[in-house]
N, C-alpha and C positions, 0 to 999 in steps of 0.2 A: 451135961448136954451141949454146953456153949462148946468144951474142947472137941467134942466129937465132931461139928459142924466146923471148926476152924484147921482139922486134921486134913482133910479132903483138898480145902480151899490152900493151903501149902504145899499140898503133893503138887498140884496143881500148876502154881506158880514156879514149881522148883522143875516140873515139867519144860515147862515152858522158857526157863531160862537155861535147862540144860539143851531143849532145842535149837533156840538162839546162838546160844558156844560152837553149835557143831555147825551150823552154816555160816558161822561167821571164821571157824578151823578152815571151812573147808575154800572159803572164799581167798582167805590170805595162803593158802596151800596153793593157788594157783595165779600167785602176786610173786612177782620179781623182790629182791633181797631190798631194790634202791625204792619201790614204791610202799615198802612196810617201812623202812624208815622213816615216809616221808609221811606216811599215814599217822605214825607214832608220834612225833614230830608236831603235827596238828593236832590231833587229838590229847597229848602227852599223857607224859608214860605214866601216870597212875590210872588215869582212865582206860588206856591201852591193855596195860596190866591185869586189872580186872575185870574187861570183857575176854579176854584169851584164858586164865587161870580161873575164872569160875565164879568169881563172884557178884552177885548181881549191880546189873545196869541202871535201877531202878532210881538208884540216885544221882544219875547224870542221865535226862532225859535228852538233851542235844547227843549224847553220846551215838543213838540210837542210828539216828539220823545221817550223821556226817561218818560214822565204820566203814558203814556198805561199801564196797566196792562201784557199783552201779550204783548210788545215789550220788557218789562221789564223783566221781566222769560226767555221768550226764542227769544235773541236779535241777530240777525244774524250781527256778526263784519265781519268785511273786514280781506280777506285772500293777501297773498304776490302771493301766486299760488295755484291751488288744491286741492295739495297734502301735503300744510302744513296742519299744527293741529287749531283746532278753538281755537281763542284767548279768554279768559274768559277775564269782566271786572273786573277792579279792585277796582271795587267799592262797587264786591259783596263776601262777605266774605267766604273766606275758610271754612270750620268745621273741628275745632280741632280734631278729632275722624273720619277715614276714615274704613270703612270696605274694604280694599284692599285683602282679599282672606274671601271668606264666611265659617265660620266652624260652623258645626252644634253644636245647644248648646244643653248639654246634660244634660237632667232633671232628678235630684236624689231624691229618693223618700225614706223616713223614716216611716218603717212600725209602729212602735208606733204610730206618729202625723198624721196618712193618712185614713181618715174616708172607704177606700177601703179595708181596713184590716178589719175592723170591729172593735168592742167597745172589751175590755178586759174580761174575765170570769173569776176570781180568780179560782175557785172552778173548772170546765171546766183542768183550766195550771195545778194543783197541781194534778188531775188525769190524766193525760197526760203525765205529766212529776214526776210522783211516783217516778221511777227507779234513777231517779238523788241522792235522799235518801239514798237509798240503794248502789250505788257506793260512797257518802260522810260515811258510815257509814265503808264499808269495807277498804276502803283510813286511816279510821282514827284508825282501830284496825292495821294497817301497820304501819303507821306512831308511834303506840304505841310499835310495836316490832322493828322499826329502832331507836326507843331512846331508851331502853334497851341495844340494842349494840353497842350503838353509842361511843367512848371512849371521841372525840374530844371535848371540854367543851363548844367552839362557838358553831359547828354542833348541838350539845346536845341542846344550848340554843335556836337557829333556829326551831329547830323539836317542843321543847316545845310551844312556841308561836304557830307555824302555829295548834299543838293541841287543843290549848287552845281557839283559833279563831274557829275551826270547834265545840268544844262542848259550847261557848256562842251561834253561832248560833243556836245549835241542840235546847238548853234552850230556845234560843227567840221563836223557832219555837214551842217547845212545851207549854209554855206560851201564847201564842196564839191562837194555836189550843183546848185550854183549854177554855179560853177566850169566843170562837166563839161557842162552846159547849155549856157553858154556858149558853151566849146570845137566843142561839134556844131553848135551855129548857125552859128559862122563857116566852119567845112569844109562844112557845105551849101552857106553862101553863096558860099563855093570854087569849089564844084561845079557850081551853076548860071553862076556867071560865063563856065567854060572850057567848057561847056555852050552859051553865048551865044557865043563867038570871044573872051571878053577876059582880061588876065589878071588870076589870082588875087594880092590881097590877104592878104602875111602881117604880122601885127601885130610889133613888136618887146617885147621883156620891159619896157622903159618905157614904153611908148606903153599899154601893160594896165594897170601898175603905176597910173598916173595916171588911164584911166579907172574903175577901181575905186576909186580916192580919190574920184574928182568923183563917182560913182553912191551912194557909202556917205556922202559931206555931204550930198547930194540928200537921201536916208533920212532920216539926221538931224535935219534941218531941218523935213520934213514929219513928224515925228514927236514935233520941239518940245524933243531931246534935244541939238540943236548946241551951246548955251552950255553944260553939263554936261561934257558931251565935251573942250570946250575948254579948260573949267577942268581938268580933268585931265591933259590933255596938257602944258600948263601948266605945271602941278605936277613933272609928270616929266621934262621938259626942263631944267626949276630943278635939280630935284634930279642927273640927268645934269650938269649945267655945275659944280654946285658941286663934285661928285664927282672932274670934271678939276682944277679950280684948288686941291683941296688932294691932291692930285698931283704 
């Protein structure tokens, strides 16, 4: 009689633990890979082991308690009274990094790199901003009448450079604009050819290279500056060669 009463009472409990398994399957079924480690980890892995494989919890009664998912996140500890503060465990880590007063974070935006600006126009900036030109140009006949006056030999030397910086750029820029001239002539001349049935004409990087030599002696020359030029070139070829041979 005794085992017939004790039959029941086992289905029972085997009941019960096999339902346990399955919500505790189905709870780490929807746990990330880093937070079952860390479950495993605390709890460890023999007791881990045997709530997931089946066999009873009954002998690690804390086990019960600290698996759950949800008792674990938000685990209501024992207070002394009320109105004290909820004790966190110590089991679960601080984060180094506390946002203790939220300030807004303030997103700076660089209108060069910010496709809301739009893409760059050369041509568009350089009519736009004409006028810039024309205040470097009148800056730098000033700057030509405060070194005439100027007695001081540093001051003098100051004025001279910052001179000499606005007329390489004035050069680069009309070096350039010279340049870019160029380049649309020959693409019209392009254009009209294929225009006519024939084919376009494209210049090679030497065959420019050389015409820009022979147009800038032209210059030179009519302007009485070739022997000057020459001697300097001169100079620096000397001075490049001698540079090799004590090398």
């Amino acid at each position: 009689m005794e085992d017939s009463y004790e039959e029941p009472d086992r289905r029972v409990s085997e009941n019960e633990d096999l339902d346990e398994r399955t919500q505790i399957r189905k709870e780490l079924a929807d746990m990330s890979f880093e937070d079952i480690q860390k479950l495993k980890d605390d709890l460890g892995a023999k007791v881990f082991n045997e709530a997931y494989h089946g066999k009873p919890l009954r002998k690690h009664p804390q086990s019960r308690v600290h698996f759950s998912v949800k008792s674990r996140r938000s685990q209501a500890y024992s207070k002394q009274s009320k109105h004290a503060p909820r004790e966190e465990s110590s089991k679960m880590r601080v984060p180094s990094v506390r946002d203790v007063v939220l300030v807004p974070k303030v997103i700076r935006r660089d209108p060069r790199f910010d496709g809301v600006s739009g893409s760059f126009d050369e041509k568009a900036w350089q009519k736009n901003y004409k006028f810039v030109d024309e205040l470097k140009s009148s800056e730098k006949d000033r700057l030509k009448e405060q070194y005439h006056q100027e007695s001081d030999p540093s001051e003098k030397k100051k004025l001279k450079l910052l001179l000499q910086r606005i007329q390489n750029k004035e050069k680069a820029r009309k070096v350039k604009e010279e340049k870019e001239a160029q380049e649309h002539a020959e693409r019209e001349e392009n254009i009209s050819r294929l225009k006519a049935g024939k084919k376009p004409v494209y210049k090679s990087k030497g065959f420019k290279k050389k015409e820009a030599l022979a147009e800038k002696f032209l210059a030179l020359k009519e302007s009485g500056r070739l022997d000057k030029y020459m001697q300097k070139k001169r100079k620096k070829d000397a001075g490049k060669s001698k540079k090799q041979l004590l090398t």
